[in-house]
C-alpha positions in Angstrom: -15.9 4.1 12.8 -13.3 4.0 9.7 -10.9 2.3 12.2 -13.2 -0.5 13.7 -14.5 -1.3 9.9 -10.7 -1.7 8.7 -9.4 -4.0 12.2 -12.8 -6.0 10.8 -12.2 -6.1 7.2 -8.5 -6.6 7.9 -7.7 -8.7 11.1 -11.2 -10.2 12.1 -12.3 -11.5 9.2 -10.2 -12.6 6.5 -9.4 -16.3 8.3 -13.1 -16.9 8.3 -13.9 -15.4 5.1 -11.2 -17.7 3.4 -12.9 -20.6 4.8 -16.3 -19.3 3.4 -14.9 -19.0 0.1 -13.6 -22.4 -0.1 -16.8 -23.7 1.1 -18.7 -21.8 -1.3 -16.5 -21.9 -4.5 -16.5 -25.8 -3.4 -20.1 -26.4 -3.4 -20.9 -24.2 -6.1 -18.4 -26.3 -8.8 -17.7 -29.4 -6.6 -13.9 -28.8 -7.6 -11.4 -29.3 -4.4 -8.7 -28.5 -6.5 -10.4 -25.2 -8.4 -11.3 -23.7 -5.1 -8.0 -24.0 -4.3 -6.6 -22.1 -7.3 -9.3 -19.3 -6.4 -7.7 -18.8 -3.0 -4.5 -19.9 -3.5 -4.0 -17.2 -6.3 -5.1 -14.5 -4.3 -3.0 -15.5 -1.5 0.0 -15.6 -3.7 -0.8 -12.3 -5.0 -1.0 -10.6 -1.9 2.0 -11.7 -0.6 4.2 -11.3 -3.6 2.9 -7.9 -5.2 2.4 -5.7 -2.1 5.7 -7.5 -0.7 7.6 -6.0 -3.6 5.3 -2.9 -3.0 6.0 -1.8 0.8 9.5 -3.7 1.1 11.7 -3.3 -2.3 10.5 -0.2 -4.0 8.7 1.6 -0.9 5.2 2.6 -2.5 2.8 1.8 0.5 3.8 1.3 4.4 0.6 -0.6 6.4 0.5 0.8 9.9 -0.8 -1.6 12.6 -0.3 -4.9 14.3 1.1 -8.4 13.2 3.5 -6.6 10.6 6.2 -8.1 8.7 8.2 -4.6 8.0 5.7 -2.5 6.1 2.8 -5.3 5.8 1.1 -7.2 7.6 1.9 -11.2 8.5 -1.6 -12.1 7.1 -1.4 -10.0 3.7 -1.9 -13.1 1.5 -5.1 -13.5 3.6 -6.4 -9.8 3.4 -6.7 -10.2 -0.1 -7.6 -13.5 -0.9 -11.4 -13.8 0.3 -12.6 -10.6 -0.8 -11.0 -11.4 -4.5 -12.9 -14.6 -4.3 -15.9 -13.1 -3.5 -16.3 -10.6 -5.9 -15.4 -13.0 -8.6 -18.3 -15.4 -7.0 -21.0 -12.3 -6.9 -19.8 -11.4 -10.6 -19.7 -15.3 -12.2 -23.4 -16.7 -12.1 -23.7 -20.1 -11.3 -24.0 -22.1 -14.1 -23.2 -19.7 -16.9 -22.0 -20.4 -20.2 -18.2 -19.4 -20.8 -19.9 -17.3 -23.8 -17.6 -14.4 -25.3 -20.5 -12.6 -23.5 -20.2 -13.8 -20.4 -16.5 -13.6 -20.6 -16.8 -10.0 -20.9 -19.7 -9.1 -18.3 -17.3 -11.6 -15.8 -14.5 -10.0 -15.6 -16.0 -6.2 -16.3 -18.3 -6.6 -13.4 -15.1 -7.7 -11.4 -13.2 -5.2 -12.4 -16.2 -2.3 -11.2 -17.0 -4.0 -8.2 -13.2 -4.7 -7.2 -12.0 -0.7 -8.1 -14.9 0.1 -5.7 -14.6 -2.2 -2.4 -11.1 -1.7 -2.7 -10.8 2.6 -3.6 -13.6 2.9 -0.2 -10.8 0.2 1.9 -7.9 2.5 0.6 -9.5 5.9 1.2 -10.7 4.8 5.0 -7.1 3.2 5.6 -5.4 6.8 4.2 -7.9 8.8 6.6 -7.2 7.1 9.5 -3.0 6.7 9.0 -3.4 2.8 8.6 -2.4 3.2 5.1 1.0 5.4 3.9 0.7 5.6 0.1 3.5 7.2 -1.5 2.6 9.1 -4.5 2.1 12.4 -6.0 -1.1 13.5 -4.9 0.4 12.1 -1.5 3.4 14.8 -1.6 1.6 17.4 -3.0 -0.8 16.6 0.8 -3.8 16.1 -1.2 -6.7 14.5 0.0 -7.2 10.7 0.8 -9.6 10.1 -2.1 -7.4 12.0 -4.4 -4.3 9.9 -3.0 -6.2 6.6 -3.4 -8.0 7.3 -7.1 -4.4 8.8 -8.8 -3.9 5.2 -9.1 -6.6 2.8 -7.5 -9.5 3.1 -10.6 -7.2 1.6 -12.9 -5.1 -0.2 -10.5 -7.7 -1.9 -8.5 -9.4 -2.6 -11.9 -7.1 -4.4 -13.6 -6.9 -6.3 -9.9 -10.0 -7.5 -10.2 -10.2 -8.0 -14.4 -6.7 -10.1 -14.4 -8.4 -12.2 -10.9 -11.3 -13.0 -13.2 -9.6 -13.7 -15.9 -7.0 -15.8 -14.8 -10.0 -17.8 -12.6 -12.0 -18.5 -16.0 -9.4 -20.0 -17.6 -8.5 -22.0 -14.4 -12.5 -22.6 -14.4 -12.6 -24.2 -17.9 -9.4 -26.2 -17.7 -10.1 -27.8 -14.2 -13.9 -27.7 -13.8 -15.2 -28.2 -17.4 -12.4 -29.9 -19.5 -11.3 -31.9 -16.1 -7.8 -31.3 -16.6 -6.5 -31.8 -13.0 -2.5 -32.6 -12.5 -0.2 -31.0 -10.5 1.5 -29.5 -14.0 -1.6 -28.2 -15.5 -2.0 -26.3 -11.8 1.3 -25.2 -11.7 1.0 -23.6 -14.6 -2.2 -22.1 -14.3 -1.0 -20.6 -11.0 2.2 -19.0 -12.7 0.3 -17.5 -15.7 -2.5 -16.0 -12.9 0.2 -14.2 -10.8 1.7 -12.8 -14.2 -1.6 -11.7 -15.6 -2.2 -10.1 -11.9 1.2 -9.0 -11.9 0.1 -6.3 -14.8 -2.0 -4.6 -12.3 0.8 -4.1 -10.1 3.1 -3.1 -13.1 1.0 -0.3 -14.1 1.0 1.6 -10.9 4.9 1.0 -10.7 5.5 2.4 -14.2 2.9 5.0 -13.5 5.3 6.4 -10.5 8.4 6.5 -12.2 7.3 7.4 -15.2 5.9 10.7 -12.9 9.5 10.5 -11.0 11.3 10.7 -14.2 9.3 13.5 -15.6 10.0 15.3 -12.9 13.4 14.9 -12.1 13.8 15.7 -16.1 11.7 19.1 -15.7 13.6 20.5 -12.6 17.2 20.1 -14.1 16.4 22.7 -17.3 
């Protein structure tokens, strides 16, 4: 059951789901351009990050089809939709960018993202689709222990630093209708930076651990 739900949540949907989300995102602001940065940022992300991830520094192998080394050819694409959609269940339509609303945004992102994507992480450990190399992974412990030692912070900050960056796309390109290719350049560099602290903290997290380690065992 764990395996059918990830193929569907990880090969057979995330094409169609992308073209939901534009639709949606689309229809809801009537922005081409901000629909794009809501998909396009999450695409970006999910290359980039996990690339760096699985590739450089080894922290996660994906086992399965359509791979490109240790993820998979569609990785952008995995993520993308689902970020999208929890930032469109978590922004209301037609709310005020209030201090308020800022804050319910992108903590209701961050909940809803540490949870979709811990119950992903934890199915993909149990069934071997997902290699995560930590410490709770050496010391064989189990899949929920493996995935929460860094995914309720990690997957947090995901999903806070998505919404985020997305607001302040929102109220530069949807509300003060600032619209050239500059302004959107920008806007996409400073989203995969803010994003790119989510990442950071696991990294650090690890060889912080490594460190402390290596440091303990030579006295």
């Amino acid at each position: 059951m764990r395996r059918a739900y990830l193929v569907l949540i990880d090969f057979v949907l995330p094409m169609p789901m992308t073209a939901l989300m534009y639709y949606l995102w689309y229809r809801r602001t009537g922005s081409v351009l901000f629909s794009v940065y809501v998909l396009m940022l999450g695409v970006l992300f999910g290359y980039i990050y996990p690339g760096i991830g699985t590739n450089v520094l080894h922290l996660w192998r994906f086992n399965g089809p359509f791979r490109i080394k240790n993820y998979f050819i569609h990785h952008g694409f995995v993520y993308a939709p689902y970020l999208a959609l929890v930032f469109y269940v978590a922004f209301a339509p037609g709310a005020p960018l209030t201090c308020g609303n800022i804050a319910r945004i992108v903590l209701c992102s961050a909940f809803i993202q540490c949870v979709v994507s811990c119950h992903h992480d934890v199915c993909g450990v149990s069934t071997g689709m997902i290699e995560i190399n930590n410490t709770a992974s050496k010391l064989k412990r189990s899949p929920v222990e493996i995935v929460t030692e860094f995914g309720v912070v990690g997957f947090g900050l995901v999903g806070a630093s998505f919404a985020g960056s997305c607001l302040i796309a929102y109220h530069t390109i949807v509300v003060k209708a600032i619209s050239d290719t500059r302004t959107f350049v920008l806007l996409m560099v400073m989203g995969l930076a803010m994003m790119g602290v989510a990442a950071l903290h696991y990294v650090l997290k690890e060889w912080t651990h490594v460190s402390y380690s290596a440091g303990t065992r030579s006295r």
